[in-house]
TIFIBA-229370 format. One line per field, with one value per residue (C-alpha): residue number from 1; residue in three letters; x, z, y. Coordinates in steps of 0.02 Angstrom, whole numbers. Layout:
REM TIFIBA-229370
k <- [NUM, ...];
r <- [ALA, ...];
u <- [X, ...];
w <- [Z, ...];
v <- [Y, ...];
//
This chain:
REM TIFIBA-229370
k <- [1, 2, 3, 4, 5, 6, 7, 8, 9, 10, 11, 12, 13, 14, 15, 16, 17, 18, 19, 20, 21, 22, 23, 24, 25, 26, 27, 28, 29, 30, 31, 32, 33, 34, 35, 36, 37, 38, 39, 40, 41, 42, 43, 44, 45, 46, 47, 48, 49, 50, 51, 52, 53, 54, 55, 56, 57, 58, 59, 60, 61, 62, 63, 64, 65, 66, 67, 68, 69, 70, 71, 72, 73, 74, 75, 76, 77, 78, 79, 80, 81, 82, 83, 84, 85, 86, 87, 88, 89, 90, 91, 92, 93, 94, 95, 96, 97, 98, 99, 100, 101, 102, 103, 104, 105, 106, 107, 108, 109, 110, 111, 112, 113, 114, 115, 116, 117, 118, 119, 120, 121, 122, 123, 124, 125, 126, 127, 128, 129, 130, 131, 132, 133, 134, 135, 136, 137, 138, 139, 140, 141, 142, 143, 144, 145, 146, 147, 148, 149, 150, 151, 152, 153, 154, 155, 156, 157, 158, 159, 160, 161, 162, 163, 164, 165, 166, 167, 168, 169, 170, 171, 172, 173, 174, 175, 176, 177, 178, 179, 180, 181, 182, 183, 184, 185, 186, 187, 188, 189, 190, 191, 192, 193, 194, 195, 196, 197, 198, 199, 200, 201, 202, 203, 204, 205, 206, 207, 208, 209, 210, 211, 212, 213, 214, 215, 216, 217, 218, 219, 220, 221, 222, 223, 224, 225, 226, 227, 228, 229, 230, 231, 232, 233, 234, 235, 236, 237, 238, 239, 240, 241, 242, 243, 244, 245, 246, 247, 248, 249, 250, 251, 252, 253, 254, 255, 256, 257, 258, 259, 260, 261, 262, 263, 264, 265, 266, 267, 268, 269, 270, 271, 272, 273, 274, 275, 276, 277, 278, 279, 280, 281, 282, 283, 284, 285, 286, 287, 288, 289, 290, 291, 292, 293, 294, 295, 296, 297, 298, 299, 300, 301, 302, 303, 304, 305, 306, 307, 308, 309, 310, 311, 312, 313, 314, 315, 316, 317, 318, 319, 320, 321, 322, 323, 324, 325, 326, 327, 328, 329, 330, 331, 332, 333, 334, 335, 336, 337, 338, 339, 340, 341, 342, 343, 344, 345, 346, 347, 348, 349, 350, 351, 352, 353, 354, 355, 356, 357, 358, 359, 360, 361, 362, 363, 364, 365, 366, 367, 368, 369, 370, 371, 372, 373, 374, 375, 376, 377, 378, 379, 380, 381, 382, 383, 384, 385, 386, 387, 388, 389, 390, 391, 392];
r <- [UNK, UNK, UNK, UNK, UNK, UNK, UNK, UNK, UNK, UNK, UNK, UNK, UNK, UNK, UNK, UNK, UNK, UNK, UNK, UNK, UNK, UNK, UNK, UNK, UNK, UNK, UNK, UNK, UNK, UNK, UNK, UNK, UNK, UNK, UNK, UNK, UNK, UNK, UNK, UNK, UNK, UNK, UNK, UNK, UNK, UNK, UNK, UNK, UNK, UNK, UNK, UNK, UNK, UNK, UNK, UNK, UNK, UNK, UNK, UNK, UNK, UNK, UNK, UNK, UNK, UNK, UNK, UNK, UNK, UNK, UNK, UNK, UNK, UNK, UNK, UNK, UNK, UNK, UNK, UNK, UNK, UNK, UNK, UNK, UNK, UNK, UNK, UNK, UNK, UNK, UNK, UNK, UNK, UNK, UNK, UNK, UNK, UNK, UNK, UNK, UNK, UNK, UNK, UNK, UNK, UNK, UNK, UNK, UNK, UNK, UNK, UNK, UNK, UNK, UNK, UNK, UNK, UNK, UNK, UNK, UNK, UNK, UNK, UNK, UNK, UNK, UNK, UNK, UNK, UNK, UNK, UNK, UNK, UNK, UNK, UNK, UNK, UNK, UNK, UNK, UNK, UNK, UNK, UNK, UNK, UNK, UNK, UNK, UNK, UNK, UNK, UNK, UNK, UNK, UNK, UNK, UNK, UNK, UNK, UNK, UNK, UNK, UNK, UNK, UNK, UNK, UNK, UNK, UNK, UNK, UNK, UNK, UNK, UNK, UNK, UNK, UNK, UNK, UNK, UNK, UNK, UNK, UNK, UNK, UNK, UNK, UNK, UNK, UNK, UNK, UNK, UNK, UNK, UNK, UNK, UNK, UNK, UNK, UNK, UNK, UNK, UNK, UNK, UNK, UNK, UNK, UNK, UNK, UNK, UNK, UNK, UNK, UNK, UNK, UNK, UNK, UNK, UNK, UNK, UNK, UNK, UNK, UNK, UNK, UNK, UNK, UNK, UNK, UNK, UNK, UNK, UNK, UNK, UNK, UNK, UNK, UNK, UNK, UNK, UNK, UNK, UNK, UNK, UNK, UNK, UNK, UNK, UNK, UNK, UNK, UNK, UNK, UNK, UNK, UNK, UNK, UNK, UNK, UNK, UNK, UNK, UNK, UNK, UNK, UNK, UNK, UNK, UNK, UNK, UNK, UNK, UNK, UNK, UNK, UNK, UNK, UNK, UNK, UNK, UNK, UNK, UNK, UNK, UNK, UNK, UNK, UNK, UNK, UNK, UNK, UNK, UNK, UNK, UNK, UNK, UNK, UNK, UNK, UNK, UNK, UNK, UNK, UNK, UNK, UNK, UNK, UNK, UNK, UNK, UNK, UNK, UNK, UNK, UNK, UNK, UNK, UNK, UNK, UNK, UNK, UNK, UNK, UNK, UNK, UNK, UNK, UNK, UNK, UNK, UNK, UNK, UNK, UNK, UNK, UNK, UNK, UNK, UNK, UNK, UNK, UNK, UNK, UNK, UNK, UNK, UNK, UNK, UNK, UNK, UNK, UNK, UNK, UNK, UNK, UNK, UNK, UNK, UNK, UNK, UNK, UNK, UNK, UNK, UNK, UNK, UNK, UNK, UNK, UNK, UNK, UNK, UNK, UNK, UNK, UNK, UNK, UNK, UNK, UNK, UNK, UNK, UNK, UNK, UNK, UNK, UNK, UNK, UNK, UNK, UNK, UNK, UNK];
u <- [2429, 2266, 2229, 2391, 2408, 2255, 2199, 2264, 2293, 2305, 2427, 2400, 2528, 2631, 2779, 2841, 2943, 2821, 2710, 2852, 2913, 2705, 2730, 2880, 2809, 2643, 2749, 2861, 2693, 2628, 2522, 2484, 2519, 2462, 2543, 2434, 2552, 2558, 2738, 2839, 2931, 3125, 3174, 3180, 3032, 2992, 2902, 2740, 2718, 2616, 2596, 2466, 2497, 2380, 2307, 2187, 2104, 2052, 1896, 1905, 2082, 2056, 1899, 2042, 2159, 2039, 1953, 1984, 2028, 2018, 2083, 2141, 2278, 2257, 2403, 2448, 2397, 2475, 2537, 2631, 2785, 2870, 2826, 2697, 2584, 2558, 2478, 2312, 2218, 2325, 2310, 2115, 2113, 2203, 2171, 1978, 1925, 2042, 1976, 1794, 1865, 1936, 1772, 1669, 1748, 1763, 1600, 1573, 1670, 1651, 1817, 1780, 1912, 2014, 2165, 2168, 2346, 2269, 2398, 2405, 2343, 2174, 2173, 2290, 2342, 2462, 2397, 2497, 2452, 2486, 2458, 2312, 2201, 2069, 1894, 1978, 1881, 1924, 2011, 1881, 1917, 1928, 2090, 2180, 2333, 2379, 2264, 2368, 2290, 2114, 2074, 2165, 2049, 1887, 1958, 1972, 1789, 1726, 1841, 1766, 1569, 1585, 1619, 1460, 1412, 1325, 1433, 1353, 1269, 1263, 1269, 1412, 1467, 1623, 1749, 1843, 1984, 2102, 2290, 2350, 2544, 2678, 2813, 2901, 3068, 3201, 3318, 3308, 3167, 3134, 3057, 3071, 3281, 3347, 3284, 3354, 3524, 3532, 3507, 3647, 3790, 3738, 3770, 3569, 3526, 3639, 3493, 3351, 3190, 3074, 3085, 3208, 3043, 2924, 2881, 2840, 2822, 2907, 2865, 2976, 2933, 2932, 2825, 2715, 2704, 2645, 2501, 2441, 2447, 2378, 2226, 2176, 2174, 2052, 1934, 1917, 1769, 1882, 1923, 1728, 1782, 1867, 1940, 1794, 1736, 1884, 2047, 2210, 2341, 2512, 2688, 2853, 2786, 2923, 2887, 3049, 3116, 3106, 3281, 3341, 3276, 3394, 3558, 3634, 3591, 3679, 3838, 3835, 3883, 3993, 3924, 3912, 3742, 3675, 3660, 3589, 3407, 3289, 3086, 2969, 2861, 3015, 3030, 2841, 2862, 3001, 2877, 2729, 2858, 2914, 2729, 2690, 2825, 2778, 2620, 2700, 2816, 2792, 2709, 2860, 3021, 2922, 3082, 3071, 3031, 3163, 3001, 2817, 2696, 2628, 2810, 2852, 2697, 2739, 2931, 2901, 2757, 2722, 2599, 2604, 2474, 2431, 2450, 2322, 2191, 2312, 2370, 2213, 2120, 2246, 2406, 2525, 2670, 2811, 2990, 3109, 3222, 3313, 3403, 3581, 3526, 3468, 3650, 3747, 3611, 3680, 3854, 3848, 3797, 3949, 3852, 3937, 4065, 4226, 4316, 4310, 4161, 4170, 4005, 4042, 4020, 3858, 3783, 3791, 3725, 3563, 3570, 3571, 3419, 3316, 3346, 3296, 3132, 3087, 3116, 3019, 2873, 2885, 2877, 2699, 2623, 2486, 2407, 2410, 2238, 2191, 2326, 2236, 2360, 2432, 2251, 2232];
w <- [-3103, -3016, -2978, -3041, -2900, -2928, -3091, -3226, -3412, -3577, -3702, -3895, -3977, -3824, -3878, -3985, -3932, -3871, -3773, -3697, -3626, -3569, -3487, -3408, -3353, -3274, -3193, -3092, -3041, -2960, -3118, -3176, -3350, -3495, -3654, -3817, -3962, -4103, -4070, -3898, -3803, -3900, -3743, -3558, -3458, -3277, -3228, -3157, -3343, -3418, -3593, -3706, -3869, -3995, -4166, -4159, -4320, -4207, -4097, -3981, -3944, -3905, -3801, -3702, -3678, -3602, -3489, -3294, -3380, -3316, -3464, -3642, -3728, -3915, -4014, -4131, -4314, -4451, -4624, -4536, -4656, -4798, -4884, -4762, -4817, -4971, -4900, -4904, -4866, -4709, -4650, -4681, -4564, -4414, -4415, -4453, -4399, -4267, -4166, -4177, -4121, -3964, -3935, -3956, -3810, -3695, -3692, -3675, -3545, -3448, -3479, -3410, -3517, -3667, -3727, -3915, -4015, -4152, -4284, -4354, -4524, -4482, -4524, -4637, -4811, -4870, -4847, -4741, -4567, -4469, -4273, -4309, -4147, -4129, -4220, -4368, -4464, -4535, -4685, -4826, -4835, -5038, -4994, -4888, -4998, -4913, -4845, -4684, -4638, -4670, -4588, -4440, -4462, -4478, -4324, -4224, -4261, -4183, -4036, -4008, -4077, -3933, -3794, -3670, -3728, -3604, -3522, -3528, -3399, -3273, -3238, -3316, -3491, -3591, -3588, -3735, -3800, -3936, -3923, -4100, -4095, -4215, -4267, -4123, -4071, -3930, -3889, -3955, -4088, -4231, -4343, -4425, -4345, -4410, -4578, -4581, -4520, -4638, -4772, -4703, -4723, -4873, -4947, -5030, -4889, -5016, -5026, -4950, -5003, -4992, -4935, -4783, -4689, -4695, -4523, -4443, -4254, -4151, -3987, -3873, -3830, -3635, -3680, -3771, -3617, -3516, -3610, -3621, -3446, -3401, -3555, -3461, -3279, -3345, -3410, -3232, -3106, -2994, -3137, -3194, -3362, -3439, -3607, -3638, -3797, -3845, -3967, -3917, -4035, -3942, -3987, -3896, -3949, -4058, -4246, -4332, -4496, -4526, -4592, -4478, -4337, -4408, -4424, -4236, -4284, -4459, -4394, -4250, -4328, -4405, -4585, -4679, -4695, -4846, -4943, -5103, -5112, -5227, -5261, -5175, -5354, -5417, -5246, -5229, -5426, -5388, -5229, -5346, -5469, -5344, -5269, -5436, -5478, -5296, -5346, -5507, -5440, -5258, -5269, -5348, -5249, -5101, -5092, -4967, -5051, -5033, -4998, -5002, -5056, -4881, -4816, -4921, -4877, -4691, -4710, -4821, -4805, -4646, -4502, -4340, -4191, -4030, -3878, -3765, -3773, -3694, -3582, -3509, -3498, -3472, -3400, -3508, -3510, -3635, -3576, -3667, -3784, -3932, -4003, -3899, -3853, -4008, -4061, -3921, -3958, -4106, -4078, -3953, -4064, -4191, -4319, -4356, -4484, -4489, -4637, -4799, -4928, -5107, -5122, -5290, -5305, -5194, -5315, -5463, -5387, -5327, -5482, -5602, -5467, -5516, -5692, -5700, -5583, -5711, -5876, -5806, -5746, -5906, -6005, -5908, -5924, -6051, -5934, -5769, -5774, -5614, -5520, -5478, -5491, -5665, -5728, -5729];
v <- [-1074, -1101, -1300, -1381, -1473, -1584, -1552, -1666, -1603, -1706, -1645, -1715, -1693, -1695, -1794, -1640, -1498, -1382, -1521, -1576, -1409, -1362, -1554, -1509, -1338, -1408, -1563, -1439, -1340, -1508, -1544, -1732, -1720, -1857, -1859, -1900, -1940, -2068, -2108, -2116, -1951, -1943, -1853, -1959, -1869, -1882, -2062, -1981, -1881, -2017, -2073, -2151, -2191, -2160, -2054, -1923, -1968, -2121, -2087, -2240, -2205, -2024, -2077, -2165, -2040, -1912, -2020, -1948, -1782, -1614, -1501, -1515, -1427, -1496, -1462, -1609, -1537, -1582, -1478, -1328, -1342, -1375, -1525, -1595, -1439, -1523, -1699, -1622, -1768, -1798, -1613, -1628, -1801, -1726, -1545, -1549, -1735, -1750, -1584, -1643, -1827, -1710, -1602, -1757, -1867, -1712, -1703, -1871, -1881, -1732, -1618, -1475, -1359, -1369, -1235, -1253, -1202, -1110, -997, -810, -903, -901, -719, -689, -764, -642, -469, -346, -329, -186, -216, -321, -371, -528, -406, -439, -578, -753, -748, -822, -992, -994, -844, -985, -990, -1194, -1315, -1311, -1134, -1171, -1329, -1227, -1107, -1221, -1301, -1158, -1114, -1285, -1255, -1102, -1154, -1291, -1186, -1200, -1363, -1457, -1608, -1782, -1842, -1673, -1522, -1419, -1367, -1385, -1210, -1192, -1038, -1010, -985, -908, -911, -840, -939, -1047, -1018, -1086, -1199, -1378, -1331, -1461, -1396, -1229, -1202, -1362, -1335, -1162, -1222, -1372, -1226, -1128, -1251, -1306, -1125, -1128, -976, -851, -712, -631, -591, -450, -249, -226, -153, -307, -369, -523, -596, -743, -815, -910, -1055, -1033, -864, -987, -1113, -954, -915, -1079, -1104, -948, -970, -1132, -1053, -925, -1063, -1081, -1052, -964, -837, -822, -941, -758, -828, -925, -908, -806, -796, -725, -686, -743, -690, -597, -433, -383, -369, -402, -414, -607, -617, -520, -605, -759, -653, -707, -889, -860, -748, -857, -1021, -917, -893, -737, -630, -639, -470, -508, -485, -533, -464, -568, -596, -702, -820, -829, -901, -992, -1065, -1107, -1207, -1315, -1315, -1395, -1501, -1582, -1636, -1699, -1798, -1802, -1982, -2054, -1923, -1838, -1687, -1547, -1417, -1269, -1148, -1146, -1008, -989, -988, -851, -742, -776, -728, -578, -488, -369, -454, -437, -435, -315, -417, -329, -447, -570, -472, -383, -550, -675, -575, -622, -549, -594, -586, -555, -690, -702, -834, -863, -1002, -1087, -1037, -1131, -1275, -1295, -1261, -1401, -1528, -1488, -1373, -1222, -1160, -1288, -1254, -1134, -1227, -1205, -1079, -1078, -1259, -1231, -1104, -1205, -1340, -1241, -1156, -1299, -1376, -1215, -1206, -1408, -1366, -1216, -1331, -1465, -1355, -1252, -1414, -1466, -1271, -1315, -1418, -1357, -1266, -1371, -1283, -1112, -962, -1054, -1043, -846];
//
């Protein structure tokens, strides 16, 4: 990568498991590397990675942070998951006002470059997808089935609105791109993996969802570190600022079925497959319920919900993305993963399958939690006109 040596990169977000891995990737290239988070690194990192600690939603303290800055890569957001998509006020704050906080003070302060982590939401809310490439359009922002998704997608357009903008105070002008990954995978992965695992010993993942042939993507996290190191070399002089401007949908390359994609991590903590499956009207129900029952009660019991409407679009119905953009203009080339080592991960820390559980005892409990969550949504039907879908 072009410049690592003497360039120096800001990382919001950083203190999470993908900015730490890009950290640790631009550190061994020669890099200095500045980590923008609101709480301290979990893991040790090297002493010359450097840390300021700070919230996006605050411009003063982003001003800060990007002060002697060559490039950006913004990737705090907030709202990708279970029950934080439901904090819409929160998502709003960070997504939306924290970008234009970033775009603001790198203008102000003369970054040259910025590499923002965008997602496949901003083009699709549910419809199937078929090999889709970047001409295909925003998805309406009314369509946007969680608030997550949108302000990702009204974010992205500023990113991309503000490339060319004039710097302050002299010649040159502000480069901007757009990385738009699939879901994250790899190794020490906190948020979507643990969730998945914590559902697998406690005997609730007892069925799939959806037709066999649905596809989705994944990208590995290291695959994901590529591309955002090569998307900020070709913001470059040297390489004639290529991906200005531009999108890139990022991902291995290999549209799987999503539950099948999970089977090694399943089989390999040595649980068995699932092989009931259920239609993906009764889980996206089940979703909308406990979507509902949230907003009820979340002020008072702020649960995790088992699944989210979005989640169950992105898990179950087909969308995937061509990767030649990426690779014609950025030369990215995925290699190929898979999840082994998320397995031994796990394995290492003492999950996997110890002794026979009672799945009976399992099923009624997750049964008799469903049947409560359906009485006590059915119970509040005749007023939930407010809630959109319930309306119609």
């Amino acid at each position: 990568m072009e410049n690592a040596r003497t360039d120096t990169y800001l990382i919001t977000g950083g203190c999470g498991y993908f900015g730490d891995r890009l950290a640790r990737s631009l550190h061994k290239k020669g890099a200095r590397v500045i980590l923008f988070d609101t709480v301290p690194p979990v893991q040790e990192v090297p002493e010359n990675i450097g840390f300021v600690q700070g919230d996006i939603r605050d411009y003063a303290q982003v001003e800060r942070a990007v002060t002697g800055v060559d490039c950006v890569f913004h990737i705090a957001s907030y709202g990708m998951s279970g029950r934080e998509q439901l904090n819409r006020h929160l998502i709003e704050a960070v997504n939306v006002q924290g970008t234009r906080n970033v775009l603001k003070a790198c203008v102000e302060h003369r970054v040259s470059r910025l590499v923002y982590t965008s997602t496949f939401n901003v083009v699709f809310g549910g419809q199937v997808i078929e090999n889709g490439d970047e001409s295909l359009p925003y998805l309406p922002l009314h369509l946007h089935p969680d608030h997550y998704s949108r302000t990702k997608s009204l974010a992205e357009m500023a990113v991309l609105e503000a490339n060319g903008t004039a710097l302050k105070d002299g010649p040159g002008a502000l480069r901007t791109c757009a990385l738009r990954p699939a879901g994250i995978y790899g190794p020490g992965e906190q948020r979507h993996l643990p969730r998945i695992v914590g559902y697998i010993e406690k005997g609730i993942f007892s069925f799939v969802y959806g037709e066999p042939s649905s596809l989705v993507e994944f990208v590995h996290v290291d695959n994901l570190v590529s591309a955002h190191e090569l998307a900020a070399g070709a913001l470059t002089s040297e390489k004639r600022h290529r991906s200005a401007g531009q999108a890139y949908f990022i991902s291995d390359g290999r549209p799987v079925n999503n539950f099948e994609f999970f089977r090694p991590l399943v089989e390999g903590l040595g649980y068995p497959f699932p092989t009931l499956r259920l239609p993906i009207s009764l889980i996206y129900f089940f979703a909308f319920l406990t979507e509902m029952i949230h907003h009820l009660i979340g002020p008072f019991y702020n649960f995790q919900p088992l699944l989210t409407r979005t989640e169950v679009y992105k898990t179950g119905v087909t969308h995937y993305f061509s990767m030649a953009k990426a690779k014609a203009e950025l030369g990215y080339e995925p290699q190929t993963h898979n999840l082994d080592e998320a397995v031994q991960w796990f394995r290492c820390r003492g999950h996997g399958k110890k002794s026979p559980k009672s799945f009976l005892g399992s099923f009624l409990l997750n049964f008799l939690f469903v049947a409560a969550s359906v009485a006590l949504a059915l119970s509040f039907l005749p007023v939930v006109g407010s809630f959109g879908e319930a309306k119609k």
